[in-house]
Backbone as a printed PyTorch tensor [residue, N CA C, xyz], in Angstrom:
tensor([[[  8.7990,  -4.1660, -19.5230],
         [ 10.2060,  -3.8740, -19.5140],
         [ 10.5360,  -2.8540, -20.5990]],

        [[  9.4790,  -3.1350, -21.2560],
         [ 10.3500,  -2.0560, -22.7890],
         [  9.6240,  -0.7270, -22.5730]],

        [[  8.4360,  -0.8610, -21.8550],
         [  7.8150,   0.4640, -21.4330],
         [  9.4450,   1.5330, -20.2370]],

        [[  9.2550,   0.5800, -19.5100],
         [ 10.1190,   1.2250, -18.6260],
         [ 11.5590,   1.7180, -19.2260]],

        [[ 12.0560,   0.9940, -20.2290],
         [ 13.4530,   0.8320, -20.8720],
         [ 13.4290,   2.2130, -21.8500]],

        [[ 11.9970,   2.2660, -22.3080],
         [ 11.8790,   3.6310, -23.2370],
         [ 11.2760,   4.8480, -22.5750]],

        [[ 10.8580,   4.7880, -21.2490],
         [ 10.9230,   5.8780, -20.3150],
         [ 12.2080,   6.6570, -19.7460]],

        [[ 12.7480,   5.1220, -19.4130],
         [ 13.9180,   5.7250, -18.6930],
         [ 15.4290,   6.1290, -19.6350]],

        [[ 15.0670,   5.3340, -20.6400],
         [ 16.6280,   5.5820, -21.5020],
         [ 16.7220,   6.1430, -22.7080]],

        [[ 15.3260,   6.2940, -22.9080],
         [ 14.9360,   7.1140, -24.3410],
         [ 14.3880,   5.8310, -25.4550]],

        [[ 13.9230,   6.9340, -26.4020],
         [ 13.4660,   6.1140, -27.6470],
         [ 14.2990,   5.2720, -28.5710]],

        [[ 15.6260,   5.3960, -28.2610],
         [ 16.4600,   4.4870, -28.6310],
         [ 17.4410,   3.7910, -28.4430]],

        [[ 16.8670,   2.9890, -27.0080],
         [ 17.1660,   2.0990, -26.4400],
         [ 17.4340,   1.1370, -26.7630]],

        [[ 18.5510,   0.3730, -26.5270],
         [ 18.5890,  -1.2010, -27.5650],
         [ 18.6670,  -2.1990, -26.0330]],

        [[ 18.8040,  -3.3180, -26.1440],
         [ 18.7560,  -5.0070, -25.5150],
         [ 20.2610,  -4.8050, -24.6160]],

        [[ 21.2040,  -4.1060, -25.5240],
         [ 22.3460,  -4.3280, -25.1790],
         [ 22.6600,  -3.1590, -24.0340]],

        [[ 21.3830,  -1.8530, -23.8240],
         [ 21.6030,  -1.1670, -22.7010],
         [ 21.6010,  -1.5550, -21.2760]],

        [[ 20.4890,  -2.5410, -21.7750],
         [ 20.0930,  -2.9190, -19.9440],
         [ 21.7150,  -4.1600, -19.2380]],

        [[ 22.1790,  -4.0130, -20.0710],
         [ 23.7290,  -4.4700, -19.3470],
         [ 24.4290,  -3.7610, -18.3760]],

        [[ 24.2440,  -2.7440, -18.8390],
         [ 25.0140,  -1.4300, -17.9300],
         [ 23.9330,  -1.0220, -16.5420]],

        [[ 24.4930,  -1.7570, -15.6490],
         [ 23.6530,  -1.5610, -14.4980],
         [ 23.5470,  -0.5070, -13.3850]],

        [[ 24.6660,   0.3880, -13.6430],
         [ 24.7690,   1.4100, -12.7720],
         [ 23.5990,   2.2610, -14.0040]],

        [[ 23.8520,   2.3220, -15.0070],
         [ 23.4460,   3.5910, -16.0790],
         [ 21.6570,   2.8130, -15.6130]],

        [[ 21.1970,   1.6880, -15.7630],
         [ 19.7680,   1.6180, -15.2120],
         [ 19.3830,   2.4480, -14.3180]],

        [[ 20.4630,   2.0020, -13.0880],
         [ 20.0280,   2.5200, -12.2350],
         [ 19.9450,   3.8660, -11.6910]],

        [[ 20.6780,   4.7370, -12.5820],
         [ 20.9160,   6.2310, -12.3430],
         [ 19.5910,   6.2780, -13.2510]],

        [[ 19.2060,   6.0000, -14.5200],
         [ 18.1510,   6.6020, -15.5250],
         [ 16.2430,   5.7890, -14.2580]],

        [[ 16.6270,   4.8900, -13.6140],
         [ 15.8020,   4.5020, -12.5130],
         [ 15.0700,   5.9590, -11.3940]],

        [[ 16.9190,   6.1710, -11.2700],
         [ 16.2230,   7.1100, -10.0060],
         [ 15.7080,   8.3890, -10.3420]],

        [[ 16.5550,   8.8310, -11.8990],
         [ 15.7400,  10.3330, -12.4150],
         [ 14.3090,  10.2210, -13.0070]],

        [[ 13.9560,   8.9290, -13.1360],
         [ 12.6960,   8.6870, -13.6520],
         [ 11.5540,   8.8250, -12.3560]],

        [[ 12.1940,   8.3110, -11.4220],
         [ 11.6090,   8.4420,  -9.7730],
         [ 11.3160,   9.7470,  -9.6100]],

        [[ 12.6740,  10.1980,  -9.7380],
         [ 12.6070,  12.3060,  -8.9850],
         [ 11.4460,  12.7340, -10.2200]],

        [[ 11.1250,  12.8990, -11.5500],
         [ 10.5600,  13.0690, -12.4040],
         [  9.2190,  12.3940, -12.2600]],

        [[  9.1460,  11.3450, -11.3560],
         [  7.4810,  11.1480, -11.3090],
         [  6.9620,  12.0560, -10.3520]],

        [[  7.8270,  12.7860,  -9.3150],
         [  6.9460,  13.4890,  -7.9760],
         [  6.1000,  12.2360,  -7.0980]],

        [[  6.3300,  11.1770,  -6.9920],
         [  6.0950,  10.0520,  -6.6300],
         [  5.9590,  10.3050,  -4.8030]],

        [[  7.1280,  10.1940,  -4.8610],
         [  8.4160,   9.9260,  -3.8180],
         [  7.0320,  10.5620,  -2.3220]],

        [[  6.4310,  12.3700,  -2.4920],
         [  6.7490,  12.9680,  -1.6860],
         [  4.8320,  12.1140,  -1.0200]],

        [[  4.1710,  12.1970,  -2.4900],
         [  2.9430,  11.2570,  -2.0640],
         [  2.5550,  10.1420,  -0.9310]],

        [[  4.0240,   9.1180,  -1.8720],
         [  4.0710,   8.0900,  -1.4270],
         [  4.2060,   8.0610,   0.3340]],

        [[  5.3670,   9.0160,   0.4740],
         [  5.6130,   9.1700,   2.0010],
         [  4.4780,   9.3750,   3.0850]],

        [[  3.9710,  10.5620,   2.5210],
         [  2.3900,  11.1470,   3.0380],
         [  1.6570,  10.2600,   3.4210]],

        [[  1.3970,   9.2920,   2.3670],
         [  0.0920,   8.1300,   2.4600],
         [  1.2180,   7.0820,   3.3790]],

        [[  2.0800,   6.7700,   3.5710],
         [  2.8080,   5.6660,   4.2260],
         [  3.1140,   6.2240,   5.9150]],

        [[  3.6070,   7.5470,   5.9040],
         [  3.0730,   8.0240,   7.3460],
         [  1.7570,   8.6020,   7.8350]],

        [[  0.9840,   8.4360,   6.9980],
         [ -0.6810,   8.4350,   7.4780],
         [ -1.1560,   6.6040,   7.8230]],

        [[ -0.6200,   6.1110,   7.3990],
         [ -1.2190,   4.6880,   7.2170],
         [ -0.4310,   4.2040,   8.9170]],

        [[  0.9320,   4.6440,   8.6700],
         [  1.6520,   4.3010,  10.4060],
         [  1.1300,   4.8190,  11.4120]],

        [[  0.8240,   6.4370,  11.5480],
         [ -0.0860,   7.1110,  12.3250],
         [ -1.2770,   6.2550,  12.7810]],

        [[ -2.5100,   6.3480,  11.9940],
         [ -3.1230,   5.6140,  11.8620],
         [ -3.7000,   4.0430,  12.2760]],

        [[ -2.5710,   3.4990,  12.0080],
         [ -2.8560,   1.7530,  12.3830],
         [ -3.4100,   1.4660,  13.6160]],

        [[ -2.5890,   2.0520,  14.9110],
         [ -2.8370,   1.4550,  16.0060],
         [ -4.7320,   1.5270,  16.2120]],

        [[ -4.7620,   2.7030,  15.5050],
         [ -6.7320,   3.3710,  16.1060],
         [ -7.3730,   2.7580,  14.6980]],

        [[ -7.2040,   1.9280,  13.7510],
         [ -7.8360,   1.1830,  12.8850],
         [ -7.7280,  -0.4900,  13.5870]],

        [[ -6.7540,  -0.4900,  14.3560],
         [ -6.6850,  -1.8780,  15.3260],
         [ -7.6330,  -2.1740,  15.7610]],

        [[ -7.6850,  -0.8500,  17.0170],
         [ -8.5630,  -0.4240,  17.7890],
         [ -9.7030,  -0.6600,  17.3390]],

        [[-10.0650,  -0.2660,  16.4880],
         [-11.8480,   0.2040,  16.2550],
         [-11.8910,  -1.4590,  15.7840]],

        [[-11.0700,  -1.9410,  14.7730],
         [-11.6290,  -3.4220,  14.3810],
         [-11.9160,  -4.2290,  15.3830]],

        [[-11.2350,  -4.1460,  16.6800],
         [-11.5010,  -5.3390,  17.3910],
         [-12.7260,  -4.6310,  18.6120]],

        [[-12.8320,  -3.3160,  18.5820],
         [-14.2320,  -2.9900,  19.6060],
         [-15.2880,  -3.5150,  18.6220]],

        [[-15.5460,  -3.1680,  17.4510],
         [-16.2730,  -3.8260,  15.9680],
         [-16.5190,  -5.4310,  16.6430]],

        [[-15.2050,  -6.2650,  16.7290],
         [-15.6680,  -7.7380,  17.0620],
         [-16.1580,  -7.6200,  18.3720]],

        [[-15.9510,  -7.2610,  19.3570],
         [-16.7060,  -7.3460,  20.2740],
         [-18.0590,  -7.1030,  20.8830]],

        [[-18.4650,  -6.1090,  19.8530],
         [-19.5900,  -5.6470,  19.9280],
         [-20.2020,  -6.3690,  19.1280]],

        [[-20.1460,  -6.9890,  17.9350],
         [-20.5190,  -7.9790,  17.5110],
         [-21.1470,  -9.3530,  18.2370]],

        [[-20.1500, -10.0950,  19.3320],
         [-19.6180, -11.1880,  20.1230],
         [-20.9890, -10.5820,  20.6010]],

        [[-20.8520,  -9.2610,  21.7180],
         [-22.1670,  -8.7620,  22.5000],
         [-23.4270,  -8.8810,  22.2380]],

        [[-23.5260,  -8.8570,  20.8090],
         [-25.2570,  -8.8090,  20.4070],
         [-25.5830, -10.8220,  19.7680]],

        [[-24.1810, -11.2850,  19.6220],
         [-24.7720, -12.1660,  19.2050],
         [-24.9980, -13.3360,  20.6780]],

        [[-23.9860, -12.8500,  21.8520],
         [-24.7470, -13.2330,  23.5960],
         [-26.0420, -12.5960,  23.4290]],

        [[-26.3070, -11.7740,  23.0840],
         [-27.4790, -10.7720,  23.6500],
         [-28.5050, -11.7060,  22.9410]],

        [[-28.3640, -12.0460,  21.7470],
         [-29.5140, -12.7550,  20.6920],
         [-30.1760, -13.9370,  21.3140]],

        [[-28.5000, -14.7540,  21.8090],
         [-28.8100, -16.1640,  21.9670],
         [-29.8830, -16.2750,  23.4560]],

        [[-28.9050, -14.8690,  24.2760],
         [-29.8230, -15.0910,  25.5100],
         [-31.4050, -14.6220,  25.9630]],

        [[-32.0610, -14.0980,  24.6200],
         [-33.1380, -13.8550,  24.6720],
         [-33.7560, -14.4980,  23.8220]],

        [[-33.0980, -15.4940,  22.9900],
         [-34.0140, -16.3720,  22.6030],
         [-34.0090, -17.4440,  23.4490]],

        [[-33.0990, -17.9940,  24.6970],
         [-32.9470, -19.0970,  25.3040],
         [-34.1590, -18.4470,  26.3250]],

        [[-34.1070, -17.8170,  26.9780],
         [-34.8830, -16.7780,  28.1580],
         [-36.6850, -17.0550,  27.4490]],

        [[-36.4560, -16.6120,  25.9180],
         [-38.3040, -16.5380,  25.4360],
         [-38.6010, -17.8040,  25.3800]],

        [[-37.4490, -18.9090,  24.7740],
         [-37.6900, -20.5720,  24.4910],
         [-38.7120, -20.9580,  23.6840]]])
């Protein structure tokens, strides 16, 4: 908290600032625009949405092909006996 309190409000910040909740929250959002955060974050969050359905995908052909070899195992060891 005091990291963030002396980022966002300066080095001489007292107990009695964080009362003022609009002034947090304005020294909040210029600390945001000032990280360059924002445009990253988006990038990696619409790559990850893009994305999902064909990471679905591949996990569950993954289990099935799995399921396949472990029929395939059982039925050639039942078949050799």
């Amino acid at each position: 908290m005091e990291d963030f309190a002396h980022a966002a409000l300066g080095r001489r910040w007292r107990h009695a600032d964080l009362a003022d909740l609009e002034h947090i929250r304005h020294a909040a959002d210029q600390l945001w625009e000032d990280s360059l955060f924002a445009q990253p974050i988006q990038a990696l969050l619409h790559a990850a949405y893009a994305n999902a359905s064909l990471y679905a995908l591949r996990s569950a052909a993954h289990k099935l092909l799995n399921y396949a070899q472990q029929a395939r195992n059982t039925w050639i060891f039942v078949r050799t006996g």
